[in-house]
C-alpha positions as CSV (number, residue, x, y, z in Angstrom):
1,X,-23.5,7.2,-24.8
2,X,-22.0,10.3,-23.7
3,X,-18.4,10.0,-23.5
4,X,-16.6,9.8,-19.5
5,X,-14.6,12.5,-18.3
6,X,-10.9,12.0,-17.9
7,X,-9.2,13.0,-14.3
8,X,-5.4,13.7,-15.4
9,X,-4.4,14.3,-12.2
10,X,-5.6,10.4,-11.5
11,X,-3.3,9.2,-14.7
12,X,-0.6,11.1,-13.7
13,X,-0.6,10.0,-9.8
14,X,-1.4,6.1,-11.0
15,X,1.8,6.4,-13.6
16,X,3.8,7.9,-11.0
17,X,3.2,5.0,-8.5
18,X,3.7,2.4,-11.4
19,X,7.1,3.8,-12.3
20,X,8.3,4.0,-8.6
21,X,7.7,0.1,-8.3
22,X,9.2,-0.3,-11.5
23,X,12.1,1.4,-10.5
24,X,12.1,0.0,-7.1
25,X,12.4,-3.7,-8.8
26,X,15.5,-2.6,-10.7
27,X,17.1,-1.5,-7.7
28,X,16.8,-4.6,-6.4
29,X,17.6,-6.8,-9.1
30,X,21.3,-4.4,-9.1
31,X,21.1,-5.0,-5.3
32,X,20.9,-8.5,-6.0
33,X,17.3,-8.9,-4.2
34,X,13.9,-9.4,-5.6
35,X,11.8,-12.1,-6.1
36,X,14.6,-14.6,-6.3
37,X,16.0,-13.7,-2.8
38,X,12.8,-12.7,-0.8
39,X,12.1,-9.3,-1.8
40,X,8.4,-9.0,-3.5
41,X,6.0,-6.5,-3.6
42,X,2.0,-7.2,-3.2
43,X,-0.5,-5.5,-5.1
44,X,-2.4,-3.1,-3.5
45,X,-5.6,-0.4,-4.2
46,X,-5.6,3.2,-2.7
47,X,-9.0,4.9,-2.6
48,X,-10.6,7.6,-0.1
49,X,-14.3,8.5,1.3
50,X,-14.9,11.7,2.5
51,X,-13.6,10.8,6.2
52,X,-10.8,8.3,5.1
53,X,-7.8,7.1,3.4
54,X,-8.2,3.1,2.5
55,X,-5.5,0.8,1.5
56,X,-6.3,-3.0,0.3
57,X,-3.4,-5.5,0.2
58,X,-3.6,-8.7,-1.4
59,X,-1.6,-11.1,1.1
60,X,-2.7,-14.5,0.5
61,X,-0.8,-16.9,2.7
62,X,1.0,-14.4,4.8
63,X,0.2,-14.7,8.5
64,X,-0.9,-11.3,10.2
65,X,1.2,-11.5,12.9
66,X,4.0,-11.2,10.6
67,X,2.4,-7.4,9.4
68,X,3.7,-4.6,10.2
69,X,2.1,-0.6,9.5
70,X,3.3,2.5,10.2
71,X,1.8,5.6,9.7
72,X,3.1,9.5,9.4
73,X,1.6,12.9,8.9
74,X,1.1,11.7,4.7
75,X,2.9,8.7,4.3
76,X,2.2,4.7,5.1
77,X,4.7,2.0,5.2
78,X,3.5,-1.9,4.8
79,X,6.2,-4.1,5.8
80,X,5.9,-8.0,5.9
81,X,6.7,-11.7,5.0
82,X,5.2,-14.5,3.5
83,X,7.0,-17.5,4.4
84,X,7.5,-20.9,2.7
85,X,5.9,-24.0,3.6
86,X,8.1,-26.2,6.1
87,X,9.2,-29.8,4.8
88,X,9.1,-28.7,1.4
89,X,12.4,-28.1,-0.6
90,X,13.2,-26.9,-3.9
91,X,12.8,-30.9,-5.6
92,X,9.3,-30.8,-4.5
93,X,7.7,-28.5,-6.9
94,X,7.3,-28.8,-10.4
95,X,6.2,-24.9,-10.3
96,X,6.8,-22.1,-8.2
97,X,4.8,-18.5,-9.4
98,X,4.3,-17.2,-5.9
99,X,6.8,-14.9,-4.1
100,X,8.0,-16.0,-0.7
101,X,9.9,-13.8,1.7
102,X,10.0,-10.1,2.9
103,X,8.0,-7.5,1.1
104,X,8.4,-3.4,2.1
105,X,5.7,-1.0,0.5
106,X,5.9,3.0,1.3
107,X,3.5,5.3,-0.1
108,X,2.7,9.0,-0.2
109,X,-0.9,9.7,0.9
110,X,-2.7,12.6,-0.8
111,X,-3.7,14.3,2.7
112,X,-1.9,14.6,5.8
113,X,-3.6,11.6,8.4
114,X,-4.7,11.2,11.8
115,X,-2.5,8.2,12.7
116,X,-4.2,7.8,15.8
117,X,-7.7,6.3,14.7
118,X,-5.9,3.7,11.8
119,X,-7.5,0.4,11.7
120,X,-6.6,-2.6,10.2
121,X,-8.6,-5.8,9.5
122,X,-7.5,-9.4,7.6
123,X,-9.7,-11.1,5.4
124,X,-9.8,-13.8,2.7
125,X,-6.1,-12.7,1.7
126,X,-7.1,-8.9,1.7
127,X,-5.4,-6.3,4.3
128,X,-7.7,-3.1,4.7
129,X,-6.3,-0.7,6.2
130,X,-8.3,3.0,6.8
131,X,-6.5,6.0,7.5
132,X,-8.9,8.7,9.5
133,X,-7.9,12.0,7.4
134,X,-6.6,14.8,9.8
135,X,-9.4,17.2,10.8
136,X,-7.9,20.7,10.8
137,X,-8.8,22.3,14.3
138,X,-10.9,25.7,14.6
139,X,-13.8,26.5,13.1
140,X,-14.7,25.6,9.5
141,X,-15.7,28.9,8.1
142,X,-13.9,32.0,9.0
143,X,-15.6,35.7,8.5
144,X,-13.5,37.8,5.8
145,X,-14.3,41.9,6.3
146,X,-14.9,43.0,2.5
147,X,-13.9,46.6,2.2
């Protein structure tokens, strides 16, 4: 089995997005947020095709309606809330794993994006979001006079 090639550019952008939410839970745990008072963050996956940046958010139980996306020139912000049950108070449960409340995400994309065509769909739990990458305009080859 020939052994797989390494990307270190890939390590180093996936530990430099781990230790942003790591850091981004301490500050709120000194803020007095997190879990305990709202603030949650859902998992999400970042991956690109040749003609877009896509973003899948795992949001079981939160209503889309309560979403909200913005997108820059590189940059995409998920903001939201997942809110808990009505009639049920804290004596009810015998366990409680999942997060309630507001969640904020930002993230740097990779290219700048055409925030124009951005699409979003819902399903099973799952936000995908695709982010059209900006086209540059003018032609794609230019004519370089060797001398």
């Amino acid at each position: 089995m020939p052994p797989t090639k390494r990307d270190p550019l890939r390590d180093l952008l996936f530990l430099q997005e781990r230790m942003s939410r790591i850091f981004d839970e301490a500050l709120l745990k000194y803020r007095g947020g997190g879990a305990a008072n709202g603030g949650w963050y859902p998992p999400v996956d970042i991956y690109e095709t040749e003609e877009n940046i896509i973003l899948k958010a795992e949001l079981p139980g939160v209503d889309p309606e309560s979403v909200s996306i913005d997108v820059g020139e590189n940059t995409l912000s998920l903001r939201g809330e997942r809110k808990l049950e009505k009639g049920f108070t804290d004596e009810n449960y015998h366990r409680m794993e999942r997060f309630y409340g507001t969640f904020h995400r930002a993230f740097s994309l990779p290219y700048p994006v055409d925030g124009d065509g951005v699409k979003a769909s819902f399903k099973d739990g799952v936000l995908k979001i695709t982010i059209p990458k900006k086209r540059h305009s003018g032609a794609g080859s230019i004519k370089v006079k060797v001398t």
